[in-house]
N, C-alpha and C positions, 0 to 999 in steps of 0.2 A: 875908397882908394880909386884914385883914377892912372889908369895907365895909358901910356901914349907908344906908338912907333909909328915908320914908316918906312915903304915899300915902291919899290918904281916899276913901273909893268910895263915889263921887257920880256914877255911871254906870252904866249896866247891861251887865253886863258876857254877851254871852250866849257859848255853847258854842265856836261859833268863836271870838269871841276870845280867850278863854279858853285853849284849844287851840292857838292864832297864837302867844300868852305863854309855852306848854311849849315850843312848839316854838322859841324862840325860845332859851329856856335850854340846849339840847340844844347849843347852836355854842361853849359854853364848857366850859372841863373844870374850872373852880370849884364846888364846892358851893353851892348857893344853895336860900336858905328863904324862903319868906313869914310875920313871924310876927305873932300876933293873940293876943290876951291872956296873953303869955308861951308861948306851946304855937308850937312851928316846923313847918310841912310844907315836903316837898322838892317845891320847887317845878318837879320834874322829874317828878313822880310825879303822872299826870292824876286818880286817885281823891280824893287827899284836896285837891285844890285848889279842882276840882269841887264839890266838897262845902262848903267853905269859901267861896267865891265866890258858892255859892247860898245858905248858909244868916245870910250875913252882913250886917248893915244896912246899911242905905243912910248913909252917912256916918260909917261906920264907918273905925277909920285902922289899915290895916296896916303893916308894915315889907319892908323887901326885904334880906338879910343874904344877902351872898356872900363866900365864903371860899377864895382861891389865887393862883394868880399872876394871870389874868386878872379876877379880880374886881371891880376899880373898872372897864373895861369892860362888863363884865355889868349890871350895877346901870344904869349909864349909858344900855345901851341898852333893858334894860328900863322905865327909867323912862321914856323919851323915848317904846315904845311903849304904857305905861298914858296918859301923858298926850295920846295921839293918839287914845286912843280915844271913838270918838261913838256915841251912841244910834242 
């Protein structure tokens, strides 16, 4: 099963939460990507998200792609915490 959403980052997103988001991925055993202009990082892997998160506009729209049997949970719960997140 593959699941799809996305998200526009209209928030500043800093290190911890950042970090809250990987480790959040970690409680699923789905593949999961964040992707941004076609190019996918595993959003389990804190360098390139890191790096993606900081170097990305502000109102920029990424995607969230998880891939297994838990996948529409994943997506789920990481949507519900991008959208908790506050300045």
């Amino acid at each position: 099963m593959v699941i799809t959403c996305s998200f526009r980052k209209d928030r500043h997103f800093s290190v911890q939460k950042i970090l809250a988001i990987i480790q959040t991925t970690s409680r699923f055993d789905s593949d999961i990507y964040i992707v941004n202009k076609g190019i996918s990082y595993n959003l389990k892997s804190v360098l390139g998200v890191m790096n993606l998160f900081f170097t990305a506009a502000s109102g920029q729209v990424f995607s969230i792609k998880a891939e297994g049997l838990d996948a529409e949970e994943a997506v789920r719960a990481l949507t519900k915490q991008i959208e908790n997140t506050k300045t």
